[in-house]
C-alpha positions in Angstrom: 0.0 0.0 0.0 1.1 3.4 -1.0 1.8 6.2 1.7 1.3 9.6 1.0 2.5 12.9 2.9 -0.2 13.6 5.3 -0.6 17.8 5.3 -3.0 20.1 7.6 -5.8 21.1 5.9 -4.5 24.7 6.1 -1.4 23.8 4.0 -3.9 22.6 1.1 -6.5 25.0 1.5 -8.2 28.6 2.0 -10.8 28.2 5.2 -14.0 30.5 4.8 -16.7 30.1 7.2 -20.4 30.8 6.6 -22.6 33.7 7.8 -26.5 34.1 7.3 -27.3 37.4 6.9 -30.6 38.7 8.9 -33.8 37.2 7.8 -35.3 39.8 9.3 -34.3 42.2 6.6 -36.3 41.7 2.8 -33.8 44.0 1.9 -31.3 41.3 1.9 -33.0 38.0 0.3 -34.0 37.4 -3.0 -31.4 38.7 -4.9 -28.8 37.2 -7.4 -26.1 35.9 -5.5 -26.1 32.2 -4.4 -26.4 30.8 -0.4 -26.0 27.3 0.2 -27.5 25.7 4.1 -26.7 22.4 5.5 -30.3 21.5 4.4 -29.6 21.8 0.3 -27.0 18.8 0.7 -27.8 14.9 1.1 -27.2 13.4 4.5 -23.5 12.3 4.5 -23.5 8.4 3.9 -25.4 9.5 0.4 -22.3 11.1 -1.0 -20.9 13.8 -1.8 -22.9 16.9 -4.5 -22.2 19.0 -7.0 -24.2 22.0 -6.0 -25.3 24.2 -9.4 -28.5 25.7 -7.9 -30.1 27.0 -4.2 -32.9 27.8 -3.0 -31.8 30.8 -1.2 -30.4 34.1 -2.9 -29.4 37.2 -0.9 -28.6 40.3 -2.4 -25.0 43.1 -2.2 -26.7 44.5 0.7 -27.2 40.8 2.6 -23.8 40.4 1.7 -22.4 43.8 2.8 -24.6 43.7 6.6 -22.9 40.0 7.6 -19.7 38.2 7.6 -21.2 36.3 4.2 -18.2 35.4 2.1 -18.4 34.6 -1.7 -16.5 31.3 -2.4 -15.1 30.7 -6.0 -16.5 27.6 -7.8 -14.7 24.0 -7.2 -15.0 25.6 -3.1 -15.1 22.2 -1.3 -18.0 22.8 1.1 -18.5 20.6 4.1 -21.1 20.6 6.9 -19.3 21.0 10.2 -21.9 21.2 12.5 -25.5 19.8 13.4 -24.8 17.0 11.0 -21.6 17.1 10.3 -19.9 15.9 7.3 -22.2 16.9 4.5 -19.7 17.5 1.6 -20.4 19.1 -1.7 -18.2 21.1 -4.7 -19.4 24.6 -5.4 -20.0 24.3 -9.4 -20.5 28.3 -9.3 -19.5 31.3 -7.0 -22.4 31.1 -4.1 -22.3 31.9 -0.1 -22.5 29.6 2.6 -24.4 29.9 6.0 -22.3 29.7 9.2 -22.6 26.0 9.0 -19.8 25.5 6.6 -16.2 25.6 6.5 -15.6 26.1 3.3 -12.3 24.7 1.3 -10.4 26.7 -1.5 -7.9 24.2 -2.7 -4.7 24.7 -3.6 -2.9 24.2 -6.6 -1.6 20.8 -5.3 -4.9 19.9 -4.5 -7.7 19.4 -7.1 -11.3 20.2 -5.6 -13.1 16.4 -6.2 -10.2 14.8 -4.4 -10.5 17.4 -1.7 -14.3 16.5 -1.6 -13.6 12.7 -1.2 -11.1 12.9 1.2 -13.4 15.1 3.4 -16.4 12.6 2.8 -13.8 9.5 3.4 -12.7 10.9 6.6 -16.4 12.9 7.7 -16.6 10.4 11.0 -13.7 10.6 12.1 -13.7 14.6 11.4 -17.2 14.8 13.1 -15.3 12.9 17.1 -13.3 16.1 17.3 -17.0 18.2 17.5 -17.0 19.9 20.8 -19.8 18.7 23.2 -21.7 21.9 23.1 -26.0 22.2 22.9 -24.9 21.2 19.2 -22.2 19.1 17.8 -19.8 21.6 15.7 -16.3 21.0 14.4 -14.3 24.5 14.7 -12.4 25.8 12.1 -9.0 25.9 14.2 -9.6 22.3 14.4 -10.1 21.6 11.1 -7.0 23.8 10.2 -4.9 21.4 11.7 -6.7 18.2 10.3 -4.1 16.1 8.3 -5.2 14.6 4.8 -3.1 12.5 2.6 -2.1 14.5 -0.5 -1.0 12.2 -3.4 0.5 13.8 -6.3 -2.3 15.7 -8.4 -2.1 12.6 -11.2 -2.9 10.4 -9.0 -5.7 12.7 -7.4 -7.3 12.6 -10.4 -7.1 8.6 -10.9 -8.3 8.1 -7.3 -11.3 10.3 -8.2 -12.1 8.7 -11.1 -12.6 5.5 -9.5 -15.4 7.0 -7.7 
């Protein structure tokens, strides 16, 4: 069996976290850019998504009055809290609620293989939640989460297998 370098997440990958703006606001829902909850993925053991469509828009002003943050497409998104370990790829720039932490690959990394070895890994990701009201996985913890990182060909042939 082959052994790859093991690397912190935050040596293959940008970390965004969510944010919701107010609902309470009309001002800041139903415009044109894309926001992705928990609820818009399959449970975890269905697999991972491609997500190309939500239900919820907010508009500039949603964006501009929270912490939103617009991910790029091929963002690995994964659920880290409630249920945790929901995992799709962004297939266009879109927003994520605070129960993301949302994955920008690097160059080293390509985005499905990402999204696998999230998915592979969700249960053993979702023991480090912190016993709170809710499980959640923090972001500092993921940081420091270590993923083997093949070379990028053989990424690609390990996702295609999928």
């Amino acid at each position: 069996m082959k052994r790859w370098p093991t690397k912190p997440l935050e040596e293959i990958a940008d970390l965004y976290g969510g944010s919701t703006p107010s609902r309470d606001s009309p001002a800041f829902w139903g415009g044109d850019i894309y926001g992705v909850t928990p609820t818009d993925l399959p449970m975890p053991d269905e697999g991972i998504s491609v997500v190309s469509k939500t239900k919820d828009r907010i508009t500039q002003a949603g964006l501009d009055n929270s912490s939103a943050t617009v991910v790029p497409k091929g963002t690995v998104l994964f659920s880290s809290r409630a249920t945790i370990g929901k995992v799709a790829v962004a297939d266009m720039p879109l927003t994520t609620n605070q129960g993301f932490a949302n994955f920008v690959p690097y160059s080293e990394v390509s985005s499905r293989f990402l999204a696998y070895a999230l998915w592979f890994h969700r249960e053993d990701i979702a023991r480090l939640s912190g016993s709170t009201t809710f499980k959640e996985v923090s972001r500092s913890t993921l940081r420091k989460y270590h993923l083997p990182v093949p070379p990028l060909a053989e990424q690609e042939r390990i996702v295609k297998l999928r």
